[in-house]
RODO-2510 file (C-alpha; in nm, 4 decimals, decimal comma):
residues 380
     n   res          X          Y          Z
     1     x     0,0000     0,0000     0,0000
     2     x     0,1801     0,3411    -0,1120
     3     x     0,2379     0,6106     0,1929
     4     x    -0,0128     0,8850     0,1888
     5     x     0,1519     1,1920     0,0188
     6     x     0,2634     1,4457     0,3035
     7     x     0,0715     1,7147     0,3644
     8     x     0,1904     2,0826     0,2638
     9     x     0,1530     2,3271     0,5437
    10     x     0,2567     2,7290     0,5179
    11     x     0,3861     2,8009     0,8669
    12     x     0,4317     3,1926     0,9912
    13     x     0,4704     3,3697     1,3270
    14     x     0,1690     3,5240     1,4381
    15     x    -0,0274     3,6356     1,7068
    16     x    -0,3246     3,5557     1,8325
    17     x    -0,5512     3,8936     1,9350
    18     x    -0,8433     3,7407     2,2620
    19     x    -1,1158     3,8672     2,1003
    20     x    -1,3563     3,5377     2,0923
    21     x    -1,3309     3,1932     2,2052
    22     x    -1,5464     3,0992     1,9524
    23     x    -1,3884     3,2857     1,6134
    24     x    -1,0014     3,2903     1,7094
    25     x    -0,8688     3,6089     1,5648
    26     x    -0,5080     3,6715     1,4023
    27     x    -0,2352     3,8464     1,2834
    28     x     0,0510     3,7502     1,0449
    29     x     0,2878     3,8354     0,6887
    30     x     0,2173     3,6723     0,4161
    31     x     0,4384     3,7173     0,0832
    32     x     0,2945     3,9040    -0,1891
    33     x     0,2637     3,5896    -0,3920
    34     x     0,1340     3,3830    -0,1123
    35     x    -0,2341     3,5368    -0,0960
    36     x    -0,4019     3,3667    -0,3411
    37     x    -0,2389     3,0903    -0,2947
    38     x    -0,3956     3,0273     0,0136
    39     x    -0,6668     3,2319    -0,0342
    40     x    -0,9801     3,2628    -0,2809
    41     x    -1,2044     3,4898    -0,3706
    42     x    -1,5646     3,4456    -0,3726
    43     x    -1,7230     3,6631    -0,5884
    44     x    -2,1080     3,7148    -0,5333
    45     x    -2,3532     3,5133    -0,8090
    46     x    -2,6615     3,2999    -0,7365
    47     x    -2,6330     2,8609    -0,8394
    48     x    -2,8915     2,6799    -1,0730
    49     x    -3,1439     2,7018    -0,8167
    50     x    -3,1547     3,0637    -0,7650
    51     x    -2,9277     3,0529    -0,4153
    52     x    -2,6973     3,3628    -0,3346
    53     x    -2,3444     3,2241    -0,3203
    54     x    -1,9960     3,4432    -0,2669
    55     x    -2,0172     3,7991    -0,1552
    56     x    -1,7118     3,9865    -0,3384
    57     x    -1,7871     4,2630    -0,6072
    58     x    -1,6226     4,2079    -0,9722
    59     x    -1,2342     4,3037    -1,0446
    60     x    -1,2197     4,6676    -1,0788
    61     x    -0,9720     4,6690    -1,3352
    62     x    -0,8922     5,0082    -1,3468
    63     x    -0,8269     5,0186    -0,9590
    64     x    -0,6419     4,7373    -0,9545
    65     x    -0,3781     4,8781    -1,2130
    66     x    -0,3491     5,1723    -0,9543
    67     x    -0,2142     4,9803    -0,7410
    68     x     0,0037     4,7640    -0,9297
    69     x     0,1618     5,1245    -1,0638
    70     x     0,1946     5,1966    -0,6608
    71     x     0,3281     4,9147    -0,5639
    72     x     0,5817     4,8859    -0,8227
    73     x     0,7477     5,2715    -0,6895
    74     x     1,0777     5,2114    -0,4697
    75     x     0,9469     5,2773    -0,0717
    76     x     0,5868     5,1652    -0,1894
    77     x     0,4482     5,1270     0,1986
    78     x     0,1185     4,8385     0,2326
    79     x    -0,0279     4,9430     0,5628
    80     x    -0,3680     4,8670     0,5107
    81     x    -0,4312     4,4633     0,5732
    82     x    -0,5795     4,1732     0,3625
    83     x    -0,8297     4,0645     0,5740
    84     x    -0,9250     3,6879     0,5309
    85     x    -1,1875     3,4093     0,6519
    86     x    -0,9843     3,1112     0,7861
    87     x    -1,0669     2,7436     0,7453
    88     x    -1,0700     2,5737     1,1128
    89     x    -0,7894     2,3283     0,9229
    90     x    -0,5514     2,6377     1,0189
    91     x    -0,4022     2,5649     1,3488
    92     x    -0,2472     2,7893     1,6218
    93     x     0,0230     2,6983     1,8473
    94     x     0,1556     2,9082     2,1408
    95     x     0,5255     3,0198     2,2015
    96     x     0,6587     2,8476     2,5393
    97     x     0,6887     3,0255     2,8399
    98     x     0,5433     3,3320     3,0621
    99     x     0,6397     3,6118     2,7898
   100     x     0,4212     3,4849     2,5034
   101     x     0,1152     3,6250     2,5981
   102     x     0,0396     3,9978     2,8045
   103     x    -0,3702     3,9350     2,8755
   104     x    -0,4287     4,0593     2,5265
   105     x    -0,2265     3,8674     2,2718
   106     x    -0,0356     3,5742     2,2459
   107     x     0,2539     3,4936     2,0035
   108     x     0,3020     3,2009     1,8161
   109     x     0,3174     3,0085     1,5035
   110     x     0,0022     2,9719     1,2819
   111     x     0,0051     2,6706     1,0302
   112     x    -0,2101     2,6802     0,7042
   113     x    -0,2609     2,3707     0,5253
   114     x    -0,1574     2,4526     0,1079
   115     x    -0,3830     2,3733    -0,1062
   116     x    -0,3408     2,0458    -0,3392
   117     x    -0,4221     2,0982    -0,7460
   118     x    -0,7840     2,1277    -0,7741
   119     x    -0,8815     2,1547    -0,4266
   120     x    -1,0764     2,4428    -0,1978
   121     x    -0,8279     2,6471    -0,0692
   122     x    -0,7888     2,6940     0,3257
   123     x    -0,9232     3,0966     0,3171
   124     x    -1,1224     3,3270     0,1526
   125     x    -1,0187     3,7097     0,0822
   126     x    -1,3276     3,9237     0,3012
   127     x    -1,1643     4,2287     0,2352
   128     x    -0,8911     4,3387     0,0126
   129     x    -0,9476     4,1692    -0,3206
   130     x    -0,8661     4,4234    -0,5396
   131     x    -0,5534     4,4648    -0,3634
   132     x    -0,4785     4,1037    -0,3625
   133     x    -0,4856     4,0763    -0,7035
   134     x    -0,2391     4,3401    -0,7788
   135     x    -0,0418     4,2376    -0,5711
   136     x    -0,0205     3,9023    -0,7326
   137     x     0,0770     4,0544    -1,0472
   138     x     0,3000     4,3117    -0,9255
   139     x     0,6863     4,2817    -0,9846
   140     x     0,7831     4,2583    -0,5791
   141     x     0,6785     3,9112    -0,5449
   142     x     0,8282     3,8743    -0,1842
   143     x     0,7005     4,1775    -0,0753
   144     x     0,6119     4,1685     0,2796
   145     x     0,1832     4,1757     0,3614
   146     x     0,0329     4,2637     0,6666
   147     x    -0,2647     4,0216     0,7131
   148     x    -0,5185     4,0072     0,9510
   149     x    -0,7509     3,6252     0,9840
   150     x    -1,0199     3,5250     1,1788
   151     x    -1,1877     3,1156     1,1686
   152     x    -1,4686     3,1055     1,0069
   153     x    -1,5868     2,8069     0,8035
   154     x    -1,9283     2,9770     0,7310
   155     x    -2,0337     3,1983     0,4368
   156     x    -2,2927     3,3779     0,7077
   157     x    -2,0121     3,4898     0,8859
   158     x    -1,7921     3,6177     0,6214
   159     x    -2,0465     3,7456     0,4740
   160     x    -2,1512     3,9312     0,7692
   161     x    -1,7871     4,0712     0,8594
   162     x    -1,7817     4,1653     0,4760
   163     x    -2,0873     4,4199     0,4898
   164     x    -1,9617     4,5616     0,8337
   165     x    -1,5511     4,5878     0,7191
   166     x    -1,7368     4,7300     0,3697
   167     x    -1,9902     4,9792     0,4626
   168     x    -1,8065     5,3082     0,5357
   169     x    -1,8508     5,5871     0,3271
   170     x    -1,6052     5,7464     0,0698
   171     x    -1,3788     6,0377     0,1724
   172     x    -1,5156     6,3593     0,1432
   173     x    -1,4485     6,5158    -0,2202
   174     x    -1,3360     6,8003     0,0172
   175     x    -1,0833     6,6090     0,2249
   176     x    -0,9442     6,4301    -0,0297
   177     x    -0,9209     6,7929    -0,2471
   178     x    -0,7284     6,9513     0,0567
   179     x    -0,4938     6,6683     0,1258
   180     x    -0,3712     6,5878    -0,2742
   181     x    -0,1293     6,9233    -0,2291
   182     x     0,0468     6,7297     0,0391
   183     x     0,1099     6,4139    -0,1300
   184     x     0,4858     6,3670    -0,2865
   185     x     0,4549     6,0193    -0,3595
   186     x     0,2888     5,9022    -0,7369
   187     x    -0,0890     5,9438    -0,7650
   188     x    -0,3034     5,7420    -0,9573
   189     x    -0,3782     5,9086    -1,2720
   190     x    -0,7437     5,9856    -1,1729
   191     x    -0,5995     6,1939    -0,8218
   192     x    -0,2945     6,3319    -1,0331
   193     x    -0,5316     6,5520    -1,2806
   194     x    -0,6329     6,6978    -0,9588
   195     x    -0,3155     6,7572    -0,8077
   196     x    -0,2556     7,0722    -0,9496
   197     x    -0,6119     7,2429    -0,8896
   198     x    -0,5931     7,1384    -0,5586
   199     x    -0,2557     7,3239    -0,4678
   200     x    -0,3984     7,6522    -0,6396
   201     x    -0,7144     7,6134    -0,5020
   202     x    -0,5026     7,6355    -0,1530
   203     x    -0,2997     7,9151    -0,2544
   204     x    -0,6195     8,0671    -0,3162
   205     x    -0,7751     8,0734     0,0034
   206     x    -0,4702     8,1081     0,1806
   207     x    -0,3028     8,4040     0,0196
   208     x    -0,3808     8,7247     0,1971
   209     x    -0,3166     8,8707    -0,1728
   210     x    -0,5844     8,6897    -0,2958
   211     x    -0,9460     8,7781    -0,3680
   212     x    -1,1003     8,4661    -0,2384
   213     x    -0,8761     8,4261     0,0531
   214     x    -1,0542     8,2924     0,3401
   215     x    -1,3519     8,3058     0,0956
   216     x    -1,3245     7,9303     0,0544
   217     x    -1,4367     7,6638     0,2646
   218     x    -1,2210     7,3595     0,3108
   219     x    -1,2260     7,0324     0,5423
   220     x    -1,0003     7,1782     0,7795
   221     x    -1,2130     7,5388     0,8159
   222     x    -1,2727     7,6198     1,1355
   223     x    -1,6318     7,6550     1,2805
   224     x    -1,4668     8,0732     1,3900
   225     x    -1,3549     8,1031     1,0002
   226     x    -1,7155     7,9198     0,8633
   227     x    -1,8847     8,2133     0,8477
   228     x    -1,6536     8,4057     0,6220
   229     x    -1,5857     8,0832     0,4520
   230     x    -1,8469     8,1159     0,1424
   231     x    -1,7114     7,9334    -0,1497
   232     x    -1,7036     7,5476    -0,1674
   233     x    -1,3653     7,4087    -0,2405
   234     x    -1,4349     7,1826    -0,4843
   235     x    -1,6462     7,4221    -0,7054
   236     x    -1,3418     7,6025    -0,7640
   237     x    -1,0986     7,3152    -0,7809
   238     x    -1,3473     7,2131    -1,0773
   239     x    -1,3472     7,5699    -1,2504
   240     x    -0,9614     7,5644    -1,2459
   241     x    -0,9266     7,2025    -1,3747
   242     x    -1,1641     7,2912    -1,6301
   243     x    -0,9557     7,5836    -1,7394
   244     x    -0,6300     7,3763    -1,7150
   245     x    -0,7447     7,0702    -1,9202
   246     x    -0,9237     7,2250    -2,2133
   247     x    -0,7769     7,3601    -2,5083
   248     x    -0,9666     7,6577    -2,4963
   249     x    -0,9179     7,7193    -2,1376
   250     x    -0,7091     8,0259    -2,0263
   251     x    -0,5070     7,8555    -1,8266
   252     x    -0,4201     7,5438    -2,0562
   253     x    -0,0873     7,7673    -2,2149
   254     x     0,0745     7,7733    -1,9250
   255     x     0,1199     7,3690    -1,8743
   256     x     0,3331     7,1273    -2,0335
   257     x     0,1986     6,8387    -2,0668
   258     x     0,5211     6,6317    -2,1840
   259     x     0,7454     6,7573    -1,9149
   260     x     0,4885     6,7416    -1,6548
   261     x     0,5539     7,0909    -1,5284
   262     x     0,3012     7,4044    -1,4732
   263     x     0,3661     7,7408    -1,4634
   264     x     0,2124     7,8333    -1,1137
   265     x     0,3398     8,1539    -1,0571
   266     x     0,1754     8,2485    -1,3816
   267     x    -0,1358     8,1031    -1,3277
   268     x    -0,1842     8,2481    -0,9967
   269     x    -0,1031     8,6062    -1,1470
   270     x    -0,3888     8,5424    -1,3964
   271     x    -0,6409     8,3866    -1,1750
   272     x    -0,5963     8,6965    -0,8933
   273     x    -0,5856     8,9753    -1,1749
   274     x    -0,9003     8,8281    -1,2759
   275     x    -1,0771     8,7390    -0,9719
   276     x    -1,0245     9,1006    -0,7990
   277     x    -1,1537     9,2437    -1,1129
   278     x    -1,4426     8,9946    -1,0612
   279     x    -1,4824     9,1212    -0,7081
   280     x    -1,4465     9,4948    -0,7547
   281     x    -1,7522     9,4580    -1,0521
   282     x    -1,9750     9,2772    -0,7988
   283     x    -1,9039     9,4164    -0,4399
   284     x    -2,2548     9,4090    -0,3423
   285     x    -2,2324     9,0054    -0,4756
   286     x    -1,9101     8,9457    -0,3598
   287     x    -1,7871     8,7492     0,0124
   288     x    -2,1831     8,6932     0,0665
   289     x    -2,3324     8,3497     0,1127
   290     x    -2,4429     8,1047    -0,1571
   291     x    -2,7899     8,1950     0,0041
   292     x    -2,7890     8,5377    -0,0793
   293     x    -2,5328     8,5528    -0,4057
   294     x    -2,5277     8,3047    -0,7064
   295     x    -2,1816     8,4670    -0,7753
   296     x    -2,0277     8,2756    -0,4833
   297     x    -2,3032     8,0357    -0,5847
   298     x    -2,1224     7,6477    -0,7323
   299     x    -2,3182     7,7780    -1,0621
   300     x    -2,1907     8,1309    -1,0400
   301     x    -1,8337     8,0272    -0,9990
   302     x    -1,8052     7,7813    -1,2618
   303     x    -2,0166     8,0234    -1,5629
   304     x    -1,7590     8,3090    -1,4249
   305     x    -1,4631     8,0792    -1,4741
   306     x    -1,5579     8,0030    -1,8628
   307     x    -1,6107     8,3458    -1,8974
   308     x    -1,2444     8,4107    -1,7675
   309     x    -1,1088     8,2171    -2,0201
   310     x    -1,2986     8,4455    -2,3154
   311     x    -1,1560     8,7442    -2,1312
   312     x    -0,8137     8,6080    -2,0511
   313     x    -0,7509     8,5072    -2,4408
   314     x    -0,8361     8,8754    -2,5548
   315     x    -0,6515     9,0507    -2,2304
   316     x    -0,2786     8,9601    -2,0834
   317     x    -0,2899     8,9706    -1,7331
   318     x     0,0927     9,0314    -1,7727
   319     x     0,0127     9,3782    -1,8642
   320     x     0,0253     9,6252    -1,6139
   321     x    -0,3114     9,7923    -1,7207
   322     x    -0,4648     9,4524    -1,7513
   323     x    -0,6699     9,5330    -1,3846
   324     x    -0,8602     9,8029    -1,5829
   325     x    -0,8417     9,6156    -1,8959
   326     x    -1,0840     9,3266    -1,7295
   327     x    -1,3011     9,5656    -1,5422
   328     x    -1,3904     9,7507    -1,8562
   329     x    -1,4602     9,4002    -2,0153
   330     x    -1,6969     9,2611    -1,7103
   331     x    -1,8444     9,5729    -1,7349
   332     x    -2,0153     9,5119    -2,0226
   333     x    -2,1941     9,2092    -1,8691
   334     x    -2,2484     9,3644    -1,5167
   335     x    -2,5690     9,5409    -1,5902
   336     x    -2,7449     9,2005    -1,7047
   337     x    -2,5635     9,0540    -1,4349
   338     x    -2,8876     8,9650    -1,0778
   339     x    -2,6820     8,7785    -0,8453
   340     x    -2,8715     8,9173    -0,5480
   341     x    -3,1769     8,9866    -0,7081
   342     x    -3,3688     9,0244    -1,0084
   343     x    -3,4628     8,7306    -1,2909
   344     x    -3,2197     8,6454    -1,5345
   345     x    -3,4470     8,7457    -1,8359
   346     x    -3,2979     8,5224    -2,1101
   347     x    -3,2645     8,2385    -1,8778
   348     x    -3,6405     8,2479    -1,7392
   349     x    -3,5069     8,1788    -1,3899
   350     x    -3,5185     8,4236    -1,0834
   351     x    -3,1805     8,5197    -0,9217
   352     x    -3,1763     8,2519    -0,6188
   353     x    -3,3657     7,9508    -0,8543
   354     x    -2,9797     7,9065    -1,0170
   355     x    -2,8652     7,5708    -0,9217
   356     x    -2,5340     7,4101    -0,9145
   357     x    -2,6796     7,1214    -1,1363
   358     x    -2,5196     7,0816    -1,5084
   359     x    -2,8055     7,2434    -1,6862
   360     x    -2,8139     7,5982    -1,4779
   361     x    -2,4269     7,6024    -1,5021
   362     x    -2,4071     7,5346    -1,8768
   363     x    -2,7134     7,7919    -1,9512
   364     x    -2,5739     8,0627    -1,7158
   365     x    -2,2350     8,0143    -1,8776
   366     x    -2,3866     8,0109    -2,2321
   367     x    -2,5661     8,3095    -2,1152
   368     x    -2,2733     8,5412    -1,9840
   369     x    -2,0598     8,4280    -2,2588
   370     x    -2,2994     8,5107    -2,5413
   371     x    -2,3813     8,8962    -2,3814
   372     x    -1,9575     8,9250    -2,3764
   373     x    -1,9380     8,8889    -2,7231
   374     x    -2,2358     9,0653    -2,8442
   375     x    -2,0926     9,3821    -2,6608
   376     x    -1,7626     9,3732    -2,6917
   377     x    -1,7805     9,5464    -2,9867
   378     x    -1,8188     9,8744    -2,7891
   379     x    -1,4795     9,8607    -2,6534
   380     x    -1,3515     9,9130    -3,0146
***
């Protein structure tokens, strides 16, 4: 009779956290490449007779590519663990003596039985897919995992623990906005287009040479500064990204692309030439709340910013008389202009029914833009 073939076992020092008797709870490394090799995932679909099996979400191929192009940077850091479902197969044994455990933890060695060809593997991925899979195909295959486990043989379970480890909310658009100026390490391409609006967009409100400083209301605004605090970050992040990206935008000259390098010093010369031009043709409009201006309004910023980039391509805010220059221009507008009060007579709408929705910002901007033109003729 042949010997049984031995059995495979993946043996790490870990420590037990005394959380439950019933669902012992852990903490170990894995290597990058180990994961899924002990670990599946079990992605949410329903069998022949109509039964919910798995829990996970699809591959988010996009997001995992992030983090393959992360992890792939020298100093790459992996804080955040996979968090797995153990099969009761895995077995814990305590480290000898009196210093292995303080009340709380105990350390030891944890031993997970591999896999054979073909078979279930001994733990499923609860949280953390995405990142499991990139870093399977990432180049650092020995990269060091943090990895947190607790026993759990049934789907109720890990699908419970998956639904409570999964239902946070997103960052604030305004938290993430504020922190991107502070991050030196590679962004994934989606935070790097922001990058740049997001460090102006600070200059901005912290400048005391700038129009809107302290106009602008960020994550880390003060409930003192609140008040004063009238314009919502990312409505002018959006306005200056808009401006940056777009051909046509006033602001799109002074980036190159290739090199990866912006002009900022320009840019900000531009932006507070314009914007103090802006605020000296609407000072009964201007520093008031959203409630009682559209100008500070997400609507009224973003139709102002297109309109600065029909002024700024006729006017060089390098020009010493370019202050004047873009008063006499928004001039033209101003007496059409009813931030405050009044209905916008070509738009239908009364002064406070302007809404940042697409629509309002796209007619409003259609709206000021159009009037520019057909008067500009008087400057002539």
């Amino acid at each position: 009779m042949p010997a049984a073939p031995s059995i495979r076992n993946l043996v790490r020092r870990a420590l037990r956290i005394d959380q439950s008797s019933t669902y012992p709870f852990f903490m170990f490394a894995l290597r990058a490449d180990e994961v899924l090799q002990i670990a599946d995932i079990s992605r949410v679909s329903r069998d022949e007779a109509g039964n919910l099996i798995g829990y996970q979400r699809p591959e988010v191929r996009r997001h995992v590519e992030e983090i393959i192009d992360y992890l792939n940077t020298d100093g790459a850091l992996f804080p955040n663990p996979i968090i797995l479902a153990l099969s009761s197969r895995a077995k814990f044994e305590s480290s000898r003596g009196p210093g292995a455990g303080d009340g709380l933890a105990t350390a030891g060695k944890l031993t997970i039985p591999l896999p054979a060809k073909g078979k279930p593997k001994p733990a499923w991925i609860v949280d953390g897919q995405q990142r499991a899979l990139a870093l399977t195909r990432a180049q650092r295959r020995g990269f060091p995992v943090p990895v947190t486990a607790f026993v759990a043989d049934s789907v109720t379970l890990q699908r419970d623990q998956f639904l409570r480890v999964n239902n946070t909310r997103p960052l604030p658009r305004g938290l993430v906005t504020e922190l991107l100026p502070e991050v030196d390490s590679p962004l994934p391409p989606r935070l790097a287009i922001r990058k740049a609006p997001a460090a102006l967009c600070d200059v901005l409100n912290t400048d005391p040479n700038s129009p809107m400083y302290g106009l602008i209301k960020r994550a880390s605004t003060s409930r003192e500064q609140t008040p004063h605090a009238v314009i919502t970050d990312t409505v002018v992040v959006n306005m200056l990204n808009e401006s940056l990206t777009s051909s046509s935008g006033c602001l799109f000259p002074y980036r190159d692309v290739s090199r990866n390098e912006t002009d900022f010093e320009a840019i900000l010369q531009a932006l507070y030439v314009y914007w103090a031009a802006v605020r000296d043709t609407f000072p009964d409009a201007w520093g008031l709340p959203a409630t009682k201006s559209r100008l500070m309004h997400g609507a009224g910023i973003r139709a102002m910013g297109r309109l600065m980039d029909r002024i700024l391509g006729a006017v060089d805010p390098r020009n010493s008389n370019a202050p004047e220059t873009i008063r006499q221009h928004l001039a033209l507008i101003a007496p059409h202009c009813h931030w405050t009060a009044g209905v916008w007579d070509d738009l239908g709408l009364r002064w406070n029914e302007i809404e940042n929705m697409h629509r309002h910002i796209q007619e409003l901007s259609n709206y000021l833009i159009r009037l520019y033109h057909n008067t500009r003729a008087e400057l002539s």
